[in-house]
N, C-alpha and C positions, 0 to 999 in steps of 0.2 A: 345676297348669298344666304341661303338655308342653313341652319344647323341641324334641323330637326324638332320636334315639341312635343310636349304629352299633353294628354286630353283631360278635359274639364267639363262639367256636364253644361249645357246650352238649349234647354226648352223653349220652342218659340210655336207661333201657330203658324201651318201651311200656307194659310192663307194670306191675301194683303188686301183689305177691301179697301177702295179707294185710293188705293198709292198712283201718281201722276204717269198718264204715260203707257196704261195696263189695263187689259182685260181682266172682266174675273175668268179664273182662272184654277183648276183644284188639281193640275198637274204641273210638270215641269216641261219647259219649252216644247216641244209638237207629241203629247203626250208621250211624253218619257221618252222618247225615241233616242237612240246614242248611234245613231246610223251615218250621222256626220250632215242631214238636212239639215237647211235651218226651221227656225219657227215661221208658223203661216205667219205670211204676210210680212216676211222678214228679206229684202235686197240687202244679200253679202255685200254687190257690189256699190251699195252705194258712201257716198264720202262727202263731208259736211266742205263748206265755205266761207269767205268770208273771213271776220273774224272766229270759227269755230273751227278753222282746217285743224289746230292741234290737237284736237278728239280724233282725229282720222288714223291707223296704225300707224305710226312713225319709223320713219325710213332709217332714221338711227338707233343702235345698238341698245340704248337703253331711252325710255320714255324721261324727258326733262319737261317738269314744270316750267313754265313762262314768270322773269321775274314779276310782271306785275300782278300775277295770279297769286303767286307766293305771295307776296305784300299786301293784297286786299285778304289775305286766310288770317294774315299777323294784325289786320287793323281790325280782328274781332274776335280774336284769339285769346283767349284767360291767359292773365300774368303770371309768371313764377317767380321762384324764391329759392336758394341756396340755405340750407341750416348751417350750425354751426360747425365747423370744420374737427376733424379726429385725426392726428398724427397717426400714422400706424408704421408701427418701426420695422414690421418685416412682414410684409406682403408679395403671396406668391402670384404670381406672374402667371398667364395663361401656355408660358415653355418652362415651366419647374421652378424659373429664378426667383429671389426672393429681393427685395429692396425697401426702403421708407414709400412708405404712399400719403397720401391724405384722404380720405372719406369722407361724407357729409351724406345727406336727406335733399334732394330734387324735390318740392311739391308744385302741382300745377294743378289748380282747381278740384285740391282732395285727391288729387292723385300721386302717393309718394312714392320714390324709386332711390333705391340706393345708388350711391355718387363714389366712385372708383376711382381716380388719378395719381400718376406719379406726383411726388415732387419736383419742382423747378428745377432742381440740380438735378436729377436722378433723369427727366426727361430731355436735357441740353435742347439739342438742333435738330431733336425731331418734331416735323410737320404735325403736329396736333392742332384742332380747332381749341377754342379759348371755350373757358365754361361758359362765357357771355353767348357766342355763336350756338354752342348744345341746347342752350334754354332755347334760343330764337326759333331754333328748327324743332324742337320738341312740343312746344306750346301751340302750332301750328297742325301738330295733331289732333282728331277729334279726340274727345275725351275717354269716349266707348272703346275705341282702338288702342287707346296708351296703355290703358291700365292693365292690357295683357303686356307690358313694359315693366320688370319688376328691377332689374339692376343695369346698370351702366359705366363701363368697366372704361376709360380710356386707356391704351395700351404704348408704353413706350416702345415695345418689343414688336417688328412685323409681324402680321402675320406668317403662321407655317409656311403657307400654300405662294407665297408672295416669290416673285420670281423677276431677275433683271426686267423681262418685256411682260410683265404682269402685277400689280399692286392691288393687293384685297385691302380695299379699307375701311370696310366696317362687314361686319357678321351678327344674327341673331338667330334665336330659337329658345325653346323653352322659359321664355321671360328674361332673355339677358341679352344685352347688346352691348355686344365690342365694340371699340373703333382704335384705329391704327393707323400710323402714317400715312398722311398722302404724298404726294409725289414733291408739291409745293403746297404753303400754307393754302386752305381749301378760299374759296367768295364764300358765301351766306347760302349762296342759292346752289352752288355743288355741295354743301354739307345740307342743305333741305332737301336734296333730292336723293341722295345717301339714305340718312336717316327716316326718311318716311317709307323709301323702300324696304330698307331694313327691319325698321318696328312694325308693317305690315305681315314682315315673316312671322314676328310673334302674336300679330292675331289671329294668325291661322287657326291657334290652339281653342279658342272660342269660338270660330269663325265654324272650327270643320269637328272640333269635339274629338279629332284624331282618330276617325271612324275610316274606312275604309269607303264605306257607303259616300260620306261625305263627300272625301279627296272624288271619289268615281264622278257626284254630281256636277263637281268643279268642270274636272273632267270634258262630260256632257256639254256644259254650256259650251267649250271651249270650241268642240265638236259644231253646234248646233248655229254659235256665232260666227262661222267659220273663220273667220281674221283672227291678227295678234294682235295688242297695241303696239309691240314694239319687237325687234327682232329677240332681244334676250327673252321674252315673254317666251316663246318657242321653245326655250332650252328644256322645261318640265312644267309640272301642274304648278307648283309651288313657286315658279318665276313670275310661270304667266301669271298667278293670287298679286302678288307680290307688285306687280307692272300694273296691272288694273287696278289695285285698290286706289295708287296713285291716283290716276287717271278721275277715279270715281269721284275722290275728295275733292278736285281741283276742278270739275264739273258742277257739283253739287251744288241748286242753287243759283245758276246762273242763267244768261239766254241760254251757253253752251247744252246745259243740260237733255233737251232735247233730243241735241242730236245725239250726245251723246248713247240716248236709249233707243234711239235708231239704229248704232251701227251696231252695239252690244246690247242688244235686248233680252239675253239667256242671263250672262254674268251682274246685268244687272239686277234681274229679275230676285238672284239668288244675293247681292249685295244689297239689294230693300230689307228680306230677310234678316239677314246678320245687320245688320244697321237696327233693326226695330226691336232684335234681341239685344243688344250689346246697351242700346237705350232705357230698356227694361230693366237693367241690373246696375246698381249701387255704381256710384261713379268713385269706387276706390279700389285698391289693388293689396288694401292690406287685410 
């Protein structure tokens, strides 16, 4: 879920000489076209096998990572580290309330993020993940993509929006990420697929420069690749960002990859891009 983001500037060159998978190339998918074609040479209909069906749009509501995909990102993933803890005796709440919290410093390979939680008493028998599980899923981030991750708020209080037959349990935008009750204590791999959704939101702000132009190009691809990866990707531009960036890291790298640029060959075209810019710049957030 979107909160929104402001922009940051993000020069990168048009071009990608040599990137696997690609012509050269000095436009965007069938010369700019937003007509909803795809790219020459591009079958909508086609759909991988095998072991690579789960690059294919997914029949369910949100795209889930496979745990042993997760697990091979964490067997090469930079370690983190917890700083030393801050009482903070009145801490406001993202509904006005104020309570004790404790704060601290997340770092994961030069990348620091501020550290937000209640305290034990203050949080009882609300469903939160454990700081252990935050790092696990955090670290499993590319480094490029985190470091639009600037705070991280764990929240004893539901979210607004949260409703008997509905549970928001994490939110991001503008460099901050909430998280919030889930329903029952989260596994490892439904807080990995949370949170990478989530901190995707806040690459956007790098990814898109908060340009209009940008969001449009997204857009196009979206257009041009004609599929979703998953049904929530469909909800707006910013879902579908959000559902592929998934998708992208959890490819990246492998046999799957391939197909992967076969079934999305627009969204990836432009996630080479933001990959080779977000590389190019200082791997810190301070």
């Amino acid at each position: 879920m979107s909160r929104g983001s402001q922009g940051i500037t993000c020069d990168f060159d048009d071009r990608l000489p040599g990137q696997r998978g690609y012509r050269a190339q000095t436009g965007f998918g069938r010369r700019g076209s937003i007509d909803g074609q795809p790219q020459s040479g591009h079958d909508p209909g086609y759909r991988a096998s095998g072991t690579c069906v789960w690059v294919n749009p997914s029949p369910q509501q949100l795209f889930t990572p496979y745990y042993r995909d997760l697990q091979r990102l964490r067997a090469t993933a930079p370690t983190g580290t917890f700083g030393a803890e801050t009482r903070l005796d009145s801490h406001e709440w993202h509904d006005g309330t104020t309570t004790n919290a404790i704060a601290c410093t997340l770092t994961i390979a030069g990348c620091q993020i501020d550290f937000t939680r209640p305290t034990s008493s203050i949080a009882g028998s609300a469903n939160l993940p454990t700081n252990a599980q935050i790092m696990q899923s955090l670290r499993i981030i590319p480094i490029y993509q985190l470091v639009a991750t600037q705070r991280v708020v764990v929240n004893h209080i539901p979210h607004r929006g949260t409703r008997p037959n509905r549970r928001i349990q994490a939110s991001a935008g503008s460099g901050d990420l909430d998280i919030f009750p889930f329903y029952s204590m989260p596994s490892q791999t439904v807080l990995d697929a949370r949170l990478l959704h989530e901190c995707a939101h806040n690459f956007q702000t790098p990814a898109w420069k908060n340009t209009p132009e940008s969001v449009a190009q997204w857009d196009m691809a979206r257009n041009l690749d004609v599929i979703a990866p998953s049904r929530y990707a469909t909800t707006n531009t910013q879902e579908d960002f959000a559902e592929f960036v998934m998708l992208y890291n959890m490819a990246l790298d492998t046999n799957c990859e391939r197909e992967m640029r076969r079934i999305y060959p627009n969204r990836c075209w432009l996630m080479d891009r933001y990959r080779i810019a977000g590389l190019a710049r200082p791997a810190t957030n301070n």
